[in-house]
C-alpha positions in Angstrom: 8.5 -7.8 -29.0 8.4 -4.7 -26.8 7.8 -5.1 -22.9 4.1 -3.0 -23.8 3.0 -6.0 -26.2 4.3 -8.3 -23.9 1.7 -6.9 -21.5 -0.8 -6.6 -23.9 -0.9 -10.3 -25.0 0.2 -11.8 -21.5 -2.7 -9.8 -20.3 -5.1 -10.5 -22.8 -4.1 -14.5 -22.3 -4.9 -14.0 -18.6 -8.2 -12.4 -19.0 -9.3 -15.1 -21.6 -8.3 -17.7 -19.2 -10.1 -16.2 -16.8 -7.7 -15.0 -14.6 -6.8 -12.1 -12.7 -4.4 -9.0 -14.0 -2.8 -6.1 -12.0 -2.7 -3.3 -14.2 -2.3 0.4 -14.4 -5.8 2.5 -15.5 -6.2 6.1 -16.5 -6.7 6.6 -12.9 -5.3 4.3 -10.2 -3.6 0.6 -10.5 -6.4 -1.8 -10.9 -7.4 -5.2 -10.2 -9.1 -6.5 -13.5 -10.6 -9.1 -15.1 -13.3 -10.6 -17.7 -16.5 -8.7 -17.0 -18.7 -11.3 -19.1 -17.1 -13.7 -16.6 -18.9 -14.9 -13.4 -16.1 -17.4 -12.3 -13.4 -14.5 -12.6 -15.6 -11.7 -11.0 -16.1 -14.6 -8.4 -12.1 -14.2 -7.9 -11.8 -10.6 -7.5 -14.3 -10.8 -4.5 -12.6 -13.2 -2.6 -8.9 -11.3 -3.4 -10.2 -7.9 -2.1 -12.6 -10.1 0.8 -15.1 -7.6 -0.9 -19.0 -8.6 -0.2 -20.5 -9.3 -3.8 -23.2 -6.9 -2.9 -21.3 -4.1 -3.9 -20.9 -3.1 -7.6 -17.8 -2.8 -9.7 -16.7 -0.6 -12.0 -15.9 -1.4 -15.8 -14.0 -0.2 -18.1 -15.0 -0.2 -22.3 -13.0 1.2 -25.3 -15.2 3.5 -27.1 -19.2 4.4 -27.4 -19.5 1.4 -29.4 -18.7 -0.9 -26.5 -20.7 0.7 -23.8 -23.8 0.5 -25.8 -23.1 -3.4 -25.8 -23.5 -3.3 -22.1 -26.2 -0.5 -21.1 -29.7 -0.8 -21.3 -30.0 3.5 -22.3 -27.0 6.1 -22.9 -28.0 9.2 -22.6 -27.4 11.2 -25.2 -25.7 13.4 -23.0 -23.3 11.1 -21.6 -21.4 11.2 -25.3 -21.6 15.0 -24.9 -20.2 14.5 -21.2 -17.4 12.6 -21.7 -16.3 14.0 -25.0 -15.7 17.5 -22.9 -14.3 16.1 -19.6 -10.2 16.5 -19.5 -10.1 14.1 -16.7 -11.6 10.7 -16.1 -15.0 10.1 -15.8 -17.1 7.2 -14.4 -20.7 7.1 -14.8 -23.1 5.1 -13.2 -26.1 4.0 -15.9 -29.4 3.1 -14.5 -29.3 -0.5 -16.2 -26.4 -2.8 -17.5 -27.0 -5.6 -19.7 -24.9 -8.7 -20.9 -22.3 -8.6 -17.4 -21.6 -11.3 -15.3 -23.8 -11.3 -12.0 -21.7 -9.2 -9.6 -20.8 -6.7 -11.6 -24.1 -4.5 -11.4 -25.3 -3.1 -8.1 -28.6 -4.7 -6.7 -30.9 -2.3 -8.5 -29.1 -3.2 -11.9 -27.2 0.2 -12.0 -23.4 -0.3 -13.5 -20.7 2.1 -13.3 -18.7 2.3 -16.6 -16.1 4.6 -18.0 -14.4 4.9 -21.6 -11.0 4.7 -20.9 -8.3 6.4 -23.2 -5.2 5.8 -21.5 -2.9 4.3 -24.0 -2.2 0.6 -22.1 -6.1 -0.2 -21.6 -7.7 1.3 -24.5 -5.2 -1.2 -26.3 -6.3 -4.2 -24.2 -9.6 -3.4 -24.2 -10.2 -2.7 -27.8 -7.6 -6.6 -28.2 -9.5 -8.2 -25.4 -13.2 -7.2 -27.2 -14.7 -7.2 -23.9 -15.1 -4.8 -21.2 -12.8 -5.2 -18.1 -13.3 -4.7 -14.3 -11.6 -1.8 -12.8 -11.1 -2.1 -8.7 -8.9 -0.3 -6.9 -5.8 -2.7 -6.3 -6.2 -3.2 -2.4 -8.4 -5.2 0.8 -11.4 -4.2 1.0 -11.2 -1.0 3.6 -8.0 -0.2 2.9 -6.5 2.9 1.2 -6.4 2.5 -2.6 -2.6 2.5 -3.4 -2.1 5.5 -5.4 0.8 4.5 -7.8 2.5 0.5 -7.8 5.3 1.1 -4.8 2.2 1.3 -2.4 0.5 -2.1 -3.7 0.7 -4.7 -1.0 2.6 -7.4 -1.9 -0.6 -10.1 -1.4 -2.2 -8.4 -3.8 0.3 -8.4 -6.3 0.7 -12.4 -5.4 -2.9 -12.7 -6.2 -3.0 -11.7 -10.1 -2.4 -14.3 -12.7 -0.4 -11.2 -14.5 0.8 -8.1 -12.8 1.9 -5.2 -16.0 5.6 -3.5 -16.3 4.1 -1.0 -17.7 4.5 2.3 -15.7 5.4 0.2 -12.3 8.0 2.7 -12.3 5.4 6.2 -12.6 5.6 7.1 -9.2 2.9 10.1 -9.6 0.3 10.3 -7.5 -3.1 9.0 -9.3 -6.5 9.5 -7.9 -9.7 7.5 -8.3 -12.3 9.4 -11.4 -15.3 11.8 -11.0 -18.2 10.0 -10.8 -22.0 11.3 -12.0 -24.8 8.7 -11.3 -27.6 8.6 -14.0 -31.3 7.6 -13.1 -33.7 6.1 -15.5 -35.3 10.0 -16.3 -32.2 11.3 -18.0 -31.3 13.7 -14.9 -28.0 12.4 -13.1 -26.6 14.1 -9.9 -22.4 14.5 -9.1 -21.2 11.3 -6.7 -17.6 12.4 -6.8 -15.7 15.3 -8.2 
């Protein structure tokens, strides 16, 4: 078995288990767990001493995924992220089917379709979406590759991924365009 399938299945036992994983995303290193999963979501909170009144991000595997967990895509959104060359998170006026936490107070969710080789895999193995949070304390600066991961956060996951621990590029968090229930949507972060 290669070290990447080791970290696929390891992962994927984790997350059913309803544990915590330190992994890499298609942006930066990411805390992660079952999204469907209130007791897990529950977790992250208290390991980034994050308030539960602020949303989190998730990730899906493809169009037919993220319609499983948003009340209305925009048509748009498929043209949007079909074009972008670079990671894009957007915010959907209503999720559906998430465990409570995960939306923001008003129902909003932010979602992105990730296509980075090691969490497309797990995603589309896992069948569920996965939280994506930036691997640090709440406040503190989002490491930006593993080497700047404190070490209590890497204590805190149930599995922390080999996979490109070694990649010592310099990743920054995804664009972000927020949707509202009309169809318009303005730019949060570019």
């Amino acid at each position: 078995m290669t070290s990447f399938e080791k970290d696929i299945n390891s992962s994927i036992k984790v997350l059913r288990e309803g544990g915590i994983i330190l992994y890499p995303t298609d942006t930066i290193w990411g805390l992660g767990c079952d999204a469907t999963s209130p007791a897990a979501v529950e977790k992250i909170f208290r390991i980034k001493s994050r308030s539960d009144n602020k949303s989190l991000i998730i990730l899906v595997d493809g169009e037919a995924m993220l319609e499983r967990y948003v009340r209305d895509v925009p048509d748009i959104v498929f043209e949007l992220t079909s074009v972008s060359d670079s990671p894009l998170t957007i915010i959907y006026p209503e999720g559906k089917n998430l465990a409570p936490g995960v939306c923001d107070k008003d129902g909003s969710i932010g979602i992105r379709i990730c296509n980075e080789p090691f969490c497309s895999e797990l995603i589309t193995r896992f069948h569920k979406p996965v939280i994506s949070t930036s691997a640090n304390i709440s406040r503190k600066p989002s490491p930006s590759n593993f080497s700047e991961i404190d070490n209590e956060i890497k204590k805190s996951a149930g599995y922390v991924v080999t996979y490109r621990q070694n990649d010592k590029r310099k990743y920054k968090p995804s664009s972000v365009i927020k949707f509202d229930k009309n169809g318009s949507f303005k730019i949060i972060r570019m």
